[in-house]
Each structure stands twice: as C-alpha cells, then as structure tokens.
C-alpha positions, -999 to 999 in steps of 0.1 A, spaced: 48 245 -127 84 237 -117 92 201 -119 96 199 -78 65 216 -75 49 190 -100 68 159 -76 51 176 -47 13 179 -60 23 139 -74 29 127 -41 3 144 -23 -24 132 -50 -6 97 -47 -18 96 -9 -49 109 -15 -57 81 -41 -47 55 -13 -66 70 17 -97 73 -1 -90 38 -17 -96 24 22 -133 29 22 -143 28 -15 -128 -7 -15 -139 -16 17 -170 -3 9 -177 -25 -23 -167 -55 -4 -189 -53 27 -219 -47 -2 -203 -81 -13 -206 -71 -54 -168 -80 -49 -150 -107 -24 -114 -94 -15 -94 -119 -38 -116 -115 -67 -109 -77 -64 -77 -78 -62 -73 -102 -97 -96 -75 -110 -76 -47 -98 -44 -64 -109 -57 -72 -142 -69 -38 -154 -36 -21 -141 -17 -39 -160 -36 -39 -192 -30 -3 -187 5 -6 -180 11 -21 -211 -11 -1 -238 8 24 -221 41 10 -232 35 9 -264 44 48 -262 75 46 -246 107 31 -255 116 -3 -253 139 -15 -225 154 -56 -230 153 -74 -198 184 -96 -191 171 -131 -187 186 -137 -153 160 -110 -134 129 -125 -145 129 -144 -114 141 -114 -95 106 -102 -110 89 -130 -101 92 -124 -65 94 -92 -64 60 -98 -81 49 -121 -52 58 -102 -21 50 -65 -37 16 -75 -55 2 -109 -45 7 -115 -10 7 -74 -3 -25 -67 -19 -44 -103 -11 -40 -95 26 -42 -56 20 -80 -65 7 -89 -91 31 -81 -71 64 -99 -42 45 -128 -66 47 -130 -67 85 -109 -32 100 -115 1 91 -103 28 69 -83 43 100 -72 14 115 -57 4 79 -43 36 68 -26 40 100 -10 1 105 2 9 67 26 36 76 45 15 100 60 5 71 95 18 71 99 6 110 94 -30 94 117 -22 65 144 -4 88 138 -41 113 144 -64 83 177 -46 70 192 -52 103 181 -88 98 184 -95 60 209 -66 50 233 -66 85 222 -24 85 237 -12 119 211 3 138 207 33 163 193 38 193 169 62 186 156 45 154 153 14 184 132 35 206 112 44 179 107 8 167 93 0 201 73 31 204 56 25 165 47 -11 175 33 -3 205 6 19 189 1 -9 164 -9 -33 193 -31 -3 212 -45 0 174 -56 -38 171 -60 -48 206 -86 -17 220 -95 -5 182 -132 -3 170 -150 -3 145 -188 15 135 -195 -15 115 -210 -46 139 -196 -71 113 -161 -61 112 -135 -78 131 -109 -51 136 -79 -74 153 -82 -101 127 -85 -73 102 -54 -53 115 -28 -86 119 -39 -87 73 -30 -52 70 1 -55 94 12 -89 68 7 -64 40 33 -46 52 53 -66 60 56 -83 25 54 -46 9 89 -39 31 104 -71 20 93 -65 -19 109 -30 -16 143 -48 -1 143 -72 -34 132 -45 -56 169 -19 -49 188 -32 -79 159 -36 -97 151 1 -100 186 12 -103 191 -10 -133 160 -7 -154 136 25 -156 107 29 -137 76 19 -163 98 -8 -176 99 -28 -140 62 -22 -130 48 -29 -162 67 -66 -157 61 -66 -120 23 -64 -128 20 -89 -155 40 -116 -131 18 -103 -104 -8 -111 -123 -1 -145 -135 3 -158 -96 -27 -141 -91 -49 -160 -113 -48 -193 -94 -56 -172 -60 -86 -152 -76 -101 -168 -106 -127 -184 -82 -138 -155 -68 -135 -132 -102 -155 -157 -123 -189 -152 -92 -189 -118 -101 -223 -104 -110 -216 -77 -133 -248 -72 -138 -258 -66 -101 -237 -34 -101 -248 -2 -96 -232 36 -113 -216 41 -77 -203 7 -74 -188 4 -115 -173 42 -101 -154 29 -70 -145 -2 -87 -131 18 -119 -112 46 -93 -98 18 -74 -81 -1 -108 -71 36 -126 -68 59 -97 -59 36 -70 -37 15 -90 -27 25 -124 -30 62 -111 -3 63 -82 21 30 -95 24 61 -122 26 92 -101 53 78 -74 85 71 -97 76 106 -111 74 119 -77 104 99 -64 128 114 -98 128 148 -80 121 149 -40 148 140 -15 140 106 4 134 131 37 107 150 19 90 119 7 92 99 38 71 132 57 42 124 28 35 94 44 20 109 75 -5 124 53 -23 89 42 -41 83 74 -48 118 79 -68 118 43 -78 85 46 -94 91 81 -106 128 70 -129 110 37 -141 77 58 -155 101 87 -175 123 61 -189 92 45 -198 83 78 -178 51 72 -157 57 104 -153 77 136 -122 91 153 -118 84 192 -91 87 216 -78 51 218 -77 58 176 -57 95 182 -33 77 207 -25 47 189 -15 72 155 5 95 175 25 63 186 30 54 157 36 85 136 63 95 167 79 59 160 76 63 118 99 100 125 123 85 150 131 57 127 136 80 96 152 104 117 188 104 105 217 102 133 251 84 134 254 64 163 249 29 162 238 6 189 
C-alpha cells in the first residue's frame, strides 16, 4: 500500500472511530455506569498512559522550557474544556445532532482568525459562515431526539462550545506542531490535559461501579479510550504527513454521514427532514468556507 493510500484508509478509519464514538459514549452514559466528566478523566487517563508506554519506543525530543505553558493551554482548550463539554452535550443530543454541529468547526476557526489572527476574509467564505450557522440554529432550535430524556438544544449549545474551544486549541497549537514532532506534542498535551482534568473529574471517576459493568459496556468504554482516543490522536498526524489540506478538509463530511449511518442501525437515532436540511446547511457552509478564492471583503 502506497503511503497516500495508507494516509487515505488513516483518515477515513479516523472518522469512523469518531462517528461511532457518538452513540457508544452516549450510550454508556444515559445507562449511567459512567457520568460525562468522570468519562472523560477515564478516557484522558488511559490515552495517555498509552501515549507514553508508547514513547518509550521512539526517540526522545527535549522540550524548551518556555512552551510548557504553551502546552498547558493548549492542554486546556484542546482536551479539558473540548472534551468536558463534548461529553456532557453527548449526554442530552444525539449522535446526529453532534456529529453534524462538530463539523462546523473550520467556519469557527476561519471566524476566529479574522478576530485573533487579523486573516482577511472573503465573501464567499462570509456567505458560507452565515449559511453553516444557520443550519446549526435549524439543528438545535427544531432538532429531536428518539430518546424522551434528552434535551437536544441544551445538548447542542455543549457540543457547539466544544468546538469552539477545539478551533481555538488548533489556533494555539500552529507553532507547536511545526516545532516539535507529532507523538512528542500529544503525548505532553495529554498528560497536562490530564492533570487539569483531575480536579474536574475525580468526583465523578472515584463513583464508578466497576463492578456494575457488563462485557458490552467494559467494550464501549475500552473502544472509546483506545479506538476513540489513543486510536485516531495516532492515525491523524500520520494521515496529515501525506494528504494535501483540501483532501483532508473533504473527510470531514464523512463523520456525520458514519456517525448518523451506525446510530440509526442501533436504533439509537432517526434521520428526518428538519435533520437532512439543517446538514446540507451546514456541509454547503463547511465547502464555501474551505473553498479557496482570492478576493477579500
């Protein structure tokens, strides 16, 4: 297999981990074995336990003293706040709803360059801005959900802050990953990451009843720390090494699609039209915006 063709089958597996990570997390959370920041310090902790044991096999890289608190936040914006509210609107939307609200993502970043970076903008990646948003409000405003305790809107504005911290930890994060290779900054990112995390989750970790779980439930909650976690943080630099930032930027269409396609055969979501609109919005405003064109407003 040709090392593109490898970057391609590591890109697509990385969005299938995430869009069947929607319902088995949500789904272990609603049984309540696991509350949402409890999970997350679990799911935090065993990546980067792995992360590190995995170091041991690779060379060592020195970290210059003065990006440790470049790590820190970058820590706190890409791991803590991203995945706390990642798990606790997973608790209340839906697969669907999530998935899909996740891939406005590079609207938020493209909005926050403008602000943070001064990036000129154009009109088209304006339009599409406007147009993406719009089917994020149709999405938590008319959404539903098959699940009577779920409370999609409160769920969707958790995922929507996840995204917005996620596009403001890959901001930080640009000299970062140009200065130090790619196992070297997660493995650090993680254990920071983890360290904040403690304070936030140790309640909730510590009134876990291991010995309440069932085979399915020790499965999801394993494929949601390796697979989920461990699994793609490892895939996506190895993906990133060899595909263009246009090819990449298309696989991010597919994570709702897979996402959407597992939860409705588990029968842990349905597709209707005000769910189809709202993605088509969105995915129309997620090409505009990564559409490239040189006119500036």
């Amino acid at each position: 297999m040709s090392s593109r063709n490898f970057a391609i089958f590591a890109l697509f597996m990385v969005q299938l981990l995430y869009g069947i990570n929607y319902t088995i997390a949500k789904n272990v959370m609603n049984e309540n074995f696991i509350k949402p920041f409890g999970f997350v310090l679990l799911r935090v902790l065993g990546a980067t336990i792995l992360f590190w044991v995995a170091s041991l096999f690779l060379p060592k890289e020195k970290i210059d003293k003065r990006d440790y608190l470049k790590f820190f936040v970058a820590a706190l914006f890409g791991v803590v706040i991203n995945m706390l509210c990642l798990f606790t609107g997973l608790e209340y939307t839906t697969p669907i709803h999530a998935s899909t609200i996740s891939t406005i993502t590079p609207i938020i970043i493209l909005i926050l360059s403008a602000l943070i970076l001064k990036e000129s903008v154009t009109k088209l990646k304006v339009i599409g801005v406007i147009i993406g948003i719009t089917g994020a409000l149709i999405l938590t405003l008319y959404g539903k959900s098959a699940r009577a305790a779920d409370n999609v809107a409160w769920g969707n504005v958790f995922v929507f802050i996840n995204a917005v911290s996620y596009s403001i930890y890959v901001i930080l994060i640009k000299k970062l990953i140009a200065k130090y290779h790619p196992f070297t900054f997660i493995k650090w990112l993680f254990l920071f990451g983890l360290i904040i995390l403690i304070p936030f989750g140790y309640k909730d970790f510590a009134a876990i009843e291991w010995q309440s779980f069932t085979p399915t439930m020790t499965w999801s909650v394993v494929f949601v720390v390796v697979g989920a976690t461990f699994g793609t943080y490892l895939l996506n630099p190895l993906a990133l090494r060899n595909l263009k930032a246009s090819t990449v930027g298309i696989f991010i269409y597919l994570q709702p699609v897979l996402a959407g396609l597992f939860a409705v055969s588990v029968g842990a979501d349905f597709i209707d039209a005000v769910k189809i609109g709202a993605m088509l919005l969105i995915f129309l405003g997620v090409y505009l915006v990564s559409k490239k064109q040189d006119e500036a407003v």
